[in-house]
Structures are given as structure tokens and as C-alpha cells.
N, C-alpha and C positions, 0 to 999 in steps of 0.2 A: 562341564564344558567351559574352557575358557574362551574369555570373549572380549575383545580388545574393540574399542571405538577411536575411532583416525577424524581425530576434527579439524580441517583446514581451515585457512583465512578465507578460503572460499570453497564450494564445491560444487559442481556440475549436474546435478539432479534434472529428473525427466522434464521437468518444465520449469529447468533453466535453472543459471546459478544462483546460489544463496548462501548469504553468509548464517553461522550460527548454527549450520546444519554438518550433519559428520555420516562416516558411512561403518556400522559393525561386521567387524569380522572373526569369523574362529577358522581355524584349521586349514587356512588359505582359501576359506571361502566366503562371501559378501551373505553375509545372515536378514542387513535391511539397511536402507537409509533413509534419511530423513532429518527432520530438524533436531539439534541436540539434546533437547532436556524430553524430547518424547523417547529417544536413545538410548539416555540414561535411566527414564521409568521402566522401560522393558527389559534393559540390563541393566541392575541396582549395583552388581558386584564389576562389569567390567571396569579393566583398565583404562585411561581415556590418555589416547597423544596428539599433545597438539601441535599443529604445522601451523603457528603462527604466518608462516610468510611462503607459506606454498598452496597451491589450487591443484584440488583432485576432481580427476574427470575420469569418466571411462577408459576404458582401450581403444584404439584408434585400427582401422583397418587398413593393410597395403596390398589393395586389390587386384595388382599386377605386379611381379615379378620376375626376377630370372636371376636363383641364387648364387646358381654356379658362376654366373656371369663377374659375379664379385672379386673372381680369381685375376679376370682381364683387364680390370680397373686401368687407367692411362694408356691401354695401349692402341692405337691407331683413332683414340677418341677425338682426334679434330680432326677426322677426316669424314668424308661426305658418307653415308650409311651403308653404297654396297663395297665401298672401300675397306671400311670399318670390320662390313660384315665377313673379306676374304681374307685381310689380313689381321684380323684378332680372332674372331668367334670362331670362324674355320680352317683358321692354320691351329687352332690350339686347344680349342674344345675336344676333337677327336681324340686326344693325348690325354684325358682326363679321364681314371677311371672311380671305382666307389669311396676309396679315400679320399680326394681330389672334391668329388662330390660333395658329401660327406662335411668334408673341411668349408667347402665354400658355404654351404648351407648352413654352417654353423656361424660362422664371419658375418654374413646377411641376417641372420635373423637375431645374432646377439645384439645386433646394429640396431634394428628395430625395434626390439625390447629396450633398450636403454631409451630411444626417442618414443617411447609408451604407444610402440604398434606390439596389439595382443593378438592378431587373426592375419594372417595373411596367405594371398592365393600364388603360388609358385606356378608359373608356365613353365611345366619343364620339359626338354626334347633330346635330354643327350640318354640311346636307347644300344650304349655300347655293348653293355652289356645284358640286355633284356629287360628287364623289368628291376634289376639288383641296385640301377640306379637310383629310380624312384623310390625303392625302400630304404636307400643312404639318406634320401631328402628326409624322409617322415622318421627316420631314427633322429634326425638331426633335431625335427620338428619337437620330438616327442623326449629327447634329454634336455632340452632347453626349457619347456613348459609353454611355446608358445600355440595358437592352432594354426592350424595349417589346410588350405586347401587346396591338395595337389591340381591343376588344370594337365590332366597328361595329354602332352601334344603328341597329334596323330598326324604322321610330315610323311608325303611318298613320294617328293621332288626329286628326280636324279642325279639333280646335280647338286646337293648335298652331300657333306661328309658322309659315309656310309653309316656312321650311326645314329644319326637322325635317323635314316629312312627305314620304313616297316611297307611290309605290304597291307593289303589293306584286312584281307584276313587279319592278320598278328597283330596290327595296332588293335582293330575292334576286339579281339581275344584277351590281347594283354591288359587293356583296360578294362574290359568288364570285368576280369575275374579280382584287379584294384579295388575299382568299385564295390565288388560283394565283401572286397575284406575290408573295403574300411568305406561304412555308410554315411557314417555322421559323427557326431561328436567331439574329440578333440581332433580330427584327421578323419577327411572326406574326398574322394576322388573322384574327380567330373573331369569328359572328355573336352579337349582342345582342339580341334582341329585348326592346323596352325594359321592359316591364311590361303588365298587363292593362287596366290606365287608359291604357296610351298605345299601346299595340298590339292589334288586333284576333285573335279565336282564330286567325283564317287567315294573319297574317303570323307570329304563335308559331309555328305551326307550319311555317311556310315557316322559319326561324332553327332549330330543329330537325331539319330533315330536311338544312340544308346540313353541320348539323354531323356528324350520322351520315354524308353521303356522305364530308368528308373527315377522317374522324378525329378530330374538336376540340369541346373542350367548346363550351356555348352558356352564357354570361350572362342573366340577366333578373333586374329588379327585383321581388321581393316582400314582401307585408305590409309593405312600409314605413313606411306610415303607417295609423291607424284609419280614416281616412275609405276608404282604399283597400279594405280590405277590407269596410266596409261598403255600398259602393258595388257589390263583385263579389257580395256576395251577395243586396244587392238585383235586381242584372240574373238572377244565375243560380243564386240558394239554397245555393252552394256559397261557403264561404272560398276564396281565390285557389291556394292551394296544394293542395287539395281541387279546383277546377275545369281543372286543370293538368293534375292527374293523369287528369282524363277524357279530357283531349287527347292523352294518350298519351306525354306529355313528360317525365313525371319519372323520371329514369333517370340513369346515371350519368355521362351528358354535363351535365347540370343542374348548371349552379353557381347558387346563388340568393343575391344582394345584399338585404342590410340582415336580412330575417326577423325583425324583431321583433315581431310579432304573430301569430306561430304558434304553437298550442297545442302540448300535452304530442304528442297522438297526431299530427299533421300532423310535428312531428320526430324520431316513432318511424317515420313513411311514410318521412319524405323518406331519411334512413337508410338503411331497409331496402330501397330498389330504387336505392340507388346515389347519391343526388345528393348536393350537399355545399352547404354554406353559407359565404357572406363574410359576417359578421359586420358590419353599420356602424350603431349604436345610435343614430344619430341622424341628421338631414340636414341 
């Protein structure tokens, strides 16, 4: 077995950085780290390189995503979000099919690999072609080396480009059967349901209930924007994270994207029965 030892000018280890310490690897994978001359006892024969003037640190994780998204880059980007959202994402998303996919997925996460993201969670909803999408993303995922965890959004807004929208049978089908085929490991698939503006309470809760049967957090966009939340409490008197919880959702499968329009007490709830926030301050 060969075995190569990478000793930086610094390295990142579990309780915190330290100089003089290195991390061994064989065959593209991490064998131990530690301080270097316990390194060197354990492996007498390896190779040793040293990064005088670099710091090694873990992989970095980008918890939210939207690969495809990469393709849209400047286009209608300074305009106000539902602007943005009619004249890039849905005049042009629909036009994209697995190569398109495919490509953009490749463009995004080559991205992140170069800036040392090794796991990343793709929200993905363009479902033009049924499920042939998603498996463009995780090809993409899986010739590049990096992980990947599909979030498949579950969207049954009508007035979405038509391939967004599923019914609520066929999202909950087309995911689980995701799901059974890739549980974990380098490529794992958890439901999304996309938001309360773009998903109905009954497919919420259908992306909920697949996560309780198999184990796995569930995704959803919240408070993202003000109209968003103005709009839910138009329909139901309740803030969206507030109307969530009457659904019986928030809990500690709840991961919630964006949240920047929740109050003090809606982040003392969300908290305190478990869920957890991605942070993305802007869209």
C-alpha cells in the first residue's frame, strides 16, 4: 500500500488548527491525521509533501443550491426576485433539457470543488422530463467526485412552467422510488417540498411524511421573501412558518432555506421542536 503524508504550514484537525501536523493518504482516501512525527511512526515508508505555505482543512459543505441555475447567471440579476423569477428562471428553465442539466451541474459543482466544497445539497425542480433530470444532476455529481445530496422539489403551483409541476401522486412516487435508489453514501435523495407559494399544504405534507418513513431531513423554502410571507398570511392569517407548524411539520426533519423574514418568536419555535435553518440572505 502506498501512502503519502501532506504536511501543511498548518492543518485543520478536529480540535482545531495545528502546525507540525499532516494528514496520510492512500488511494484517494484519508488513512489518519495527526501530528507529524506520530505520522511518520505509523507510516515509516511513506512519502511526505510538504505545503510549506498552504493550510489543509476539511471539505466545506454548500447546503443550498440550484445547479441548473448556473446556466442563467446575469440574466435579469438586478431586478427585484419575482421579476428575476419570470424573466430568467421561467422564460428559460423550461428550454433546458438533460444535457442543459447535465452541463449546468457540471459548471456548479466544478465551481465548488475548485473553492474546497466536497458535499453539496442541490434543490432541484426542473421535472421536464420526469425523473431523467435528476439522474443528469447525480451523473454530473458522481463523474466529478463530489457528494451530492439531491433535495427533489415537490412544486404543484399552477402557475409554474409546466415542468416544475407534478401532481402530488407523481412527485411523492418519483421521489421515493430516488430515494430507494440512492440512500446514502456518495448520492442521497431527500424530499423538498418547495415552499408555500409553490407547493400546496397537501404536497408539504406528502415531502414530510416521505421523510419521517425514511429517515431523512425534508427541505423547504421559507420566508424568503416579503411578499411570500405576505401572501401566506393573506390566504391563512398565519406567517408561513407559523402556518407550518399547524401542519404538523416543524420538527426536527425541518431544514428551512433562506428564513429571512422570521421573527424573534417563530426562531424561538423553530428551535425549540427540532428544526434547523440554511441560512441564504438573499436570492
Amino acid at each position: 500500500m502506498s501512502v503519502k503524508i501532506i504536511a501543511p504550514a498548518i492543518c485543520l484537525l478536529a480540535d482545531g488548527p495545528a502546525s507540525g501536523a499532516g494528514v496520510a493518504v492512500s488511494g484517494g482516501r484519508i488513512l489518519a491525521t495527526g501530528a507529524l512525527p506520530e505520522l511518520l511512526a505509523q507510516y515509516p515508508e511513506a512519502m511526505v509533501e510538504h505545503w510549506e505555505h498552504e493550510v489543509l482543512m476539511p471539505g466545506t459543505v454548500n447546503a443550498h443550491n440550484h445547479s441548473f441555475q448556473s446556466l442563467l447567471r446575469g440574466i435579469a440579476a438586478d431586478r427585484p426576485f419575482l421579476e428575476w423569477r419570470d424573466e430568467s428562471l421561467y422564460k428559460y428553465s423550461p428550454k433546458m433539457r438533460c444535457r442543459d442539466i447535465y452541463t449546468g451541474a457540471l459548471f456548479a459543482f466544478a465551481e465548488m470543488m475548485k473553492c474546497g466544497v466536497t458535499t453539496v445539497c442541490d434543490f432541484f425542480y426542473l421535472h421536464n422530463e420526469g425523473t431523467a433530470g435528476d439522474e443528469a444532476v447525480i451523473q454530473a455529481a458522481h463523474d466529478l467526485g463530489i457528494r451530492l445530496v439531491l433535495a427533489r422539489t415537490m412544486y404543484d403551483w399552477e402557475g409554474a412552467p409546466a415542468g416544475y409541476v407534478e401532481s402530488i401522486q407523481d412527485a411523492y412516487a418519483n421521489t421515493k422510488r430516488l430515494m430507494q435508489k440512492y440512500p446514502g453514501g456518495m448520492t442521497k435523495v431527500i424530499p423538498a417540498p418547495h415552499s408555500l407559494h409553490a407547493a400546496t399544504p397537501e404536497m408539504v405534507q406528502a415531502g414530510a411524511s416521505l421523510a419521517r418513513e425514511f429517515g431523512t431531513p425534508f427541505h423547504i423554502h421559507v420566508a424568503e421573501e416579503r411578499f411570500e410571507v405576505e401572501q401566506v398570511k393573506k390566504q391563512t392569517g398565519l406567517t408561513p412558518l407559523r402556518f407550518l407548524d399547524r401542519l404538523s411539520v416543524v420538527n426536527d426533519a425541518m431544514k428551512i432555506i433562506h428564513g429571512v423574514w422570521l421573527d424573534e418568536e417563530e426562531i424561538a419555535m423553530l428551535g425549540a421542536q427540532g428544526g434547523s435553518l440554511i441560512y441564504c440572505p438573499s436570492s
